[in-house]
C-alpha positions in Angstrom: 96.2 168.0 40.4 98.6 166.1 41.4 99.4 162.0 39.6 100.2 160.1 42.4 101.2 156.5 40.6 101.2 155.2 37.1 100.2 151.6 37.2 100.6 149.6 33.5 98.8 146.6 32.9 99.6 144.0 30.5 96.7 142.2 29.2 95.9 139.5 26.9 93.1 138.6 25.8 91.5 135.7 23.2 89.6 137.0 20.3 86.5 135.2 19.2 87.9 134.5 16.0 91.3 135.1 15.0 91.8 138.3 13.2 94.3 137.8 9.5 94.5 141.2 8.0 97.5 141.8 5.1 99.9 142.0 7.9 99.2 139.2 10.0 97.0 137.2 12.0 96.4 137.4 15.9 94.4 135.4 18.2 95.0 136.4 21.5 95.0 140.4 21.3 98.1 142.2 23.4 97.2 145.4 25.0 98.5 147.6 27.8 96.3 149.5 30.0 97.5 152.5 31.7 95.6 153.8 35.1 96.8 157.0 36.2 95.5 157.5 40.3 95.7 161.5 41.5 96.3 162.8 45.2 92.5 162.8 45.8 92.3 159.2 44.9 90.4 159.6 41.4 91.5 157.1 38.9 91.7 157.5 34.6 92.2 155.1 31.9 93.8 155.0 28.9 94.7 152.0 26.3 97.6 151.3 24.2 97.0 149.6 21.1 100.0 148.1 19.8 100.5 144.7 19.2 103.2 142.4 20.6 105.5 142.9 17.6 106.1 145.6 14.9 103.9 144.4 12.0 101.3 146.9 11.6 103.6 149.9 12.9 107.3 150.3 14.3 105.5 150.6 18.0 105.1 147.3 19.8 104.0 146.6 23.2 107.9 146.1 24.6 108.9 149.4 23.4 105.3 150.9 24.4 106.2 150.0 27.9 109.8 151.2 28.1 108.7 154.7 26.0 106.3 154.9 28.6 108.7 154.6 31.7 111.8 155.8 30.2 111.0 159.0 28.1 107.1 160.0 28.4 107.0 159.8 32.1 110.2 161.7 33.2 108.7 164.4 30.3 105.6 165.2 32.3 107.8 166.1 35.3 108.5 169.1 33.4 104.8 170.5 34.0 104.5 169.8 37.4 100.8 169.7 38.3 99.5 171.2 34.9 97.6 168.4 33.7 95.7 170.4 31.4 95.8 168.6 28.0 97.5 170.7 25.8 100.3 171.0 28.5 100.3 167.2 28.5 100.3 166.9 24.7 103.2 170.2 24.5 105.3 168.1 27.5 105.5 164.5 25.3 106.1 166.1 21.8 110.1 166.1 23.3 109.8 162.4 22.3 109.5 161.5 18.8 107.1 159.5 17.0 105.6 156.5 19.3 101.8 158.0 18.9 99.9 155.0 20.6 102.5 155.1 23.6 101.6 158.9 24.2 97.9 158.2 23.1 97.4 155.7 26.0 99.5 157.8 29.0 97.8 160.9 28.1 94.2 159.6 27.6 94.4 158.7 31.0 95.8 161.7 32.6 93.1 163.2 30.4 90.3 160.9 32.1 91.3 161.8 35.3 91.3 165.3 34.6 87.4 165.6 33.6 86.4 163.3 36.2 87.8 165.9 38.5 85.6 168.6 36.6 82.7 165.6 36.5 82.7 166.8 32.9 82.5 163.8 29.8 85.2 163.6 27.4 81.5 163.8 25.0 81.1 167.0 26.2 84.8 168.1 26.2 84.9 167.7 22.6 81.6 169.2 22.0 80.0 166.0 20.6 76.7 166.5 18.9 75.1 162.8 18.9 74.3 160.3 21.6 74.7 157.4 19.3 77.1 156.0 17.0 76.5 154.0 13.9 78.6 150.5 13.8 80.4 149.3 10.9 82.4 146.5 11.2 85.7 145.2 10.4 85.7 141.0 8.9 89.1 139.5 8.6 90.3 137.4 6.0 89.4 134.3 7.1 92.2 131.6 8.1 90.6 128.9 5.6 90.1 131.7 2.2 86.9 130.3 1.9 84.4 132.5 0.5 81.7 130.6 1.9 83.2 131.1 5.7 83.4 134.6 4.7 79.8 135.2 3.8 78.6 132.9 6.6 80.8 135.8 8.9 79.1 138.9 7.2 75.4 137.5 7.2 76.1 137.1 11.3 77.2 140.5 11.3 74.3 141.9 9.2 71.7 140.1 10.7 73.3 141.6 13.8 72.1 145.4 12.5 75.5 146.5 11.8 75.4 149.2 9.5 78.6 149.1 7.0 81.0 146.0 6.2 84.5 146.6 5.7 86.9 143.7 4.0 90.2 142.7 4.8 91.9 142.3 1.2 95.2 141.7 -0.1 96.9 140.6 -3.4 95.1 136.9 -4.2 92.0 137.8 -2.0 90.6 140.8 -3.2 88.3 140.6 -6.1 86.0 137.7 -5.6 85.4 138.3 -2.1 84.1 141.8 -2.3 82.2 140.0 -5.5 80.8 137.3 -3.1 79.8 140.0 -0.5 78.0 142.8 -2.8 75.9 139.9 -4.8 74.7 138.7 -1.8 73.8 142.4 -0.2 73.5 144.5 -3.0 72.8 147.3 -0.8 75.0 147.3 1.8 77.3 150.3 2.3 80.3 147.7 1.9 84.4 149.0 1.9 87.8 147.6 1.6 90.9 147.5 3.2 94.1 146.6 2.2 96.4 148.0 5.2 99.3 149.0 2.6 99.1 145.8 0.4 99.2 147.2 -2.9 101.6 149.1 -5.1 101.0 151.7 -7.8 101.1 149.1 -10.6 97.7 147.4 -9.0 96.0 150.7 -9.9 94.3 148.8 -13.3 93.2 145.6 -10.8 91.4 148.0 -7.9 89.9 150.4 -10.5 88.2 147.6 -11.9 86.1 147.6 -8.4 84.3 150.2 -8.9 81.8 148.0 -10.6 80.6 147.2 -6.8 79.8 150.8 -5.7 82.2 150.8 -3.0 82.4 153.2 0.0 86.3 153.4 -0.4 88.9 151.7 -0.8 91.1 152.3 2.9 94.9 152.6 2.1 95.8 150.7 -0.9 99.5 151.6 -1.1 102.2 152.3 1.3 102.2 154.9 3.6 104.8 157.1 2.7 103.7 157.0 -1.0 101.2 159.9 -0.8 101.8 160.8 -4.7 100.5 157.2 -5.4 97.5 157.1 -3.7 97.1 160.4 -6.1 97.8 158.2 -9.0 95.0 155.9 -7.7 92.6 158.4 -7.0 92.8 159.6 -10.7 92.4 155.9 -11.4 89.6 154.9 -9.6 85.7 156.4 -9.1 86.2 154.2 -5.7 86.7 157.0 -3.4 90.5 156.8 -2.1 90.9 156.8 2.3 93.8 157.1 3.7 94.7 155.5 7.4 98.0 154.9 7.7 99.4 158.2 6.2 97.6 160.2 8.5 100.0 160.9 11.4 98.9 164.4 12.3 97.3 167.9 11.3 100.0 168.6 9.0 100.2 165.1 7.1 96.0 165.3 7.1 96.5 169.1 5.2 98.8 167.7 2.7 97.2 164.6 1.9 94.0 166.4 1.2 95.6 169.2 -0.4 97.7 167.3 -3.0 94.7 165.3 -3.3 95.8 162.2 -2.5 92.2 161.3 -0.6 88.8 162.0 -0.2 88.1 160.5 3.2 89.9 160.3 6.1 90.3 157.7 8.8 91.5 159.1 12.2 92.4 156.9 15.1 93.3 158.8 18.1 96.1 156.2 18.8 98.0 156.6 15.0 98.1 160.6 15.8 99.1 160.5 19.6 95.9 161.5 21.4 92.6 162.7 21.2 93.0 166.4 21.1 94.8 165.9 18.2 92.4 163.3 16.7 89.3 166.3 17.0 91.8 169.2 15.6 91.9 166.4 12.3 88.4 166.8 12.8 88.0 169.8 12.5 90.2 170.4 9.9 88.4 167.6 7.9 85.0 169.1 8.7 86.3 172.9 7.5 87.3 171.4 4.0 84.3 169.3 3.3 86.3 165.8 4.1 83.9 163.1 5.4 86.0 161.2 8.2 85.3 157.9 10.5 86.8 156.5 13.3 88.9 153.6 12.8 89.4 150.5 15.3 92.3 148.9 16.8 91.0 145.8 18.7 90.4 147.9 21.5 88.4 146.9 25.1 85.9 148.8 26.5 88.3 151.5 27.7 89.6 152.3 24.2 86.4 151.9 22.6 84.4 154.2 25.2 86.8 157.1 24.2 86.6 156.1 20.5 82.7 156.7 20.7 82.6 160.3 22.4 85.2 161.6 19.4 83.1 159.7 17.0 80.4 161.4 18.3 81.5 165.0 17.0 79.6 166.0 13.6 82.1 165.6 10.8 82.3 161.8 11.5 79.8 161.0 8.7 80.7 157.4 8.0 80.0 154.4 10.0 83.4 153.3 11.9 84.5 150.5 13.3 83.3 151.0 16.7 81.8 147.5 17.1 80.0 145.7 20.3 82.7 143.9 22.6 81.6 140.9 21.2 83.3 141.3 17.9 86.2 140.3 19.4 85.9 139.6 22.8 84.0 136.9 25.0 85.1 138.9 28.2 85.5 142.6 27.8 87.7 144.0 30.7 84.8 146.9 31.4 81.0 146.1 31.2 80.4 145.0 27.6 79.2 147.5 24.5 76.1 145.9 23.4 74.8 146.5 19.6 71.8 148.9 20.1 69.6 150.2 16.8 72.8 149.0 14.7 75.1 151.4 16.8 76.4 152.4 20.2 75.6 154.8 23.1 78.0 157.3 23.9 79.2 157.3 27.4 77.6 159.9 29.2 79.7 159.0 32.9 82.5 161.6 33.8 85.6 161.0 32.2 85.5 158.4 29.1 82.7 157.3 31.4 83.9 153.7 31.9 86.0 151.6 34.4 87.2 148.6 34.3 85.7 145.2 36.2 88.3 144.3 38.8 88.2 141.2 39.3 88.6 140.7 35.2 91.1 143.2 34.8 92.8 141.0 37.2 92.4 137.8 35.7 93.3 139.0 32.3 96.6 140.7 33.5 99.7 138.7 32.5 101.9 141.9 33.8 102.2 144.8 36.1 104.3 147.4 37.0 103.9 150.7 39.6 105.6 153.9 38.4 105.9 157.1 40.6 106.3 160.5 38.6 109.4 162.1 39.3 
């Protein structure tokens, strides 16, 4: 198989509601969509996920686009035709770090490569299920008003979505998630702080375990896997780490050192969905429970999202909501809410496309790059 033409698409979007998380706040979401066309005229997809500046990771959409044409691109030349996936993976590790770059030009070289075989990424992986539980992500909302808050979770549960995750940081933490489990005392209900905390708040977010919490999803920093071991021996709130998981390797440690119990993998954070199923599987050989995080993504993302969370170890509801979480307009067909979960494509490929005429009318940018 020959890649004929690398088109990027810059894209942005308006959420619903804008989206305040420890980091930040957006309300019109930022996202690059790369379409890779072959010599027979077959066309993949794949999404970057970074945001349009370096608050929630060093990647950015700027430096997405220039890794992209500079580096990643000229990289693949080196394999010729071999599109095979590990040959694409093996060909981009020559450029350091910049996961969700390499997750998005890969996914779509990937795409086009099962369409050919008219095989489903679903069935690529080996996916066991045909639906996906939802959980859902809620913000912190703009105003800090509880009430705003619980008026947003009661649409979501009323909805049928199946877990609620919380946005928390230092100052909006405890009577939130107090708010939220009085008034559903049942709900399978989690937190995330996004790297907020620091070892010193281990007293404060051991004191929620009065609320029967999931998890709480990466307190601390990152790099600070021996902390999040601290706060595992702290808290009976099962710790998950996001953020620190960057690969197989930094998976192995983290659960050997036992600096968590749960794993959140997002195929963009590692670089790709082969290596977002080998976490997988190492997860599911050691007994870890995992889930599959969100990024704001459209349809495109989020169709991929749902054939890896698909596979058996992913226990725990993710965050692969409807499109109408965040977006009025989805650039493919919209995911609709269904039994308080989504179908897994079953079309070759991820199984989706996007709508023309919207990815047109959402497109703020272009560019057409030829493979060398």
């Amino acid at each position: 198989m020959t890649i004929e033409l690398i088109r990027l698409h810059r894209l942005n979007i308006p959420l619903v509601r804008p989206f305040r998380t420890s980091f930040g706040t957006e309300v019109v979401r930022d996202v690059i969509i790369v379409e890779a066309v072959s010599s027979d005229g077959i066309h993949g997809w794949g999404e970057c996920t970074t945001m349009s500046w370096p608050g929630y990771s060093y990647e950015y959409s700027d430096t997405a686009i220039d890794v992209i044409t500079r580096h990643l691109l000229p990289a693949l030349a080196e394999i010729g035709d071999d599109n095979d996936p590990l040959a694409v993976r093996s060909a981009m590790d020559v450029v350091r770090g910049h996961p969700m770059a390499k997750t998005a030009l890969s996914t779509a070289l990937l795409d086009v490569w099962l369409r050919q075989q008219s095989m489903s990424l679903a069935t690529y992986f080996g996916a066991e299920r045909t639906h996906v539980p939802s959980g859902v992500s809620v913000g912190i909302p703009t105003s800090e008003s509880v009430s705003e808050l619980l008026d947003e979770v009661a649409g979501y549960i009323d909805a049928g979505y199946r877990r609620i995750k919380l946005k928390i940081e230092p100052g909006w933490d405890r009577e939130p998630v107090a708010a939220v489990r009085g008034r559903w005392p049942d709900i399978p209900l989690q937190t995330d702080a996004n790297q907020a905390y620091l070892r010193s708040d281990a007293d404060h977010l051991a004191s929620f375990d009065e609320f029967g919490l999931l998890l709480h999803e990466q307190p601390l920093h990152e790099e600070d896997l021996y902390g999040h071991v601290l706060l595992s021996e702290a808290c009976a709130t099962p710790i998950c780490l996001d953020e620190s998981i960057h690969s197989v390797a930094s998976a192995d440690s983290a659960i050997h050192f036992g600096a968590t119990s749960i794993i959140n993998i997002k195929p963009a954070r590692v670089g790709g969905y082969i290596t977002a199923k080998e976490i997988h599987d190492l997860c599911l050989s050691r007994g870890i429970p995992v889930w599959c995080g969100g990024m704001l993504e459209t349809g495109i993302g989020r169709a991929a999202n749902l054939a890896l969370a698909a596979l058996p170890g992913f226990t725990l509801p993710g965050d692969t909501s409807a499109s109408s979480r965040y977006y009025k307009v989805d650039v493919t067909e919209p995911f609709v809410l269904q039994d308080g979960g989504l179908p897994v494509p079953t079309g070759p490929g991820i199984g989706v496309d996007p709508i023309p005429e919207v990815l047109a009318d959402l497109t703020v940018w272009s560019q057409e790059l030829r493979p060398a």
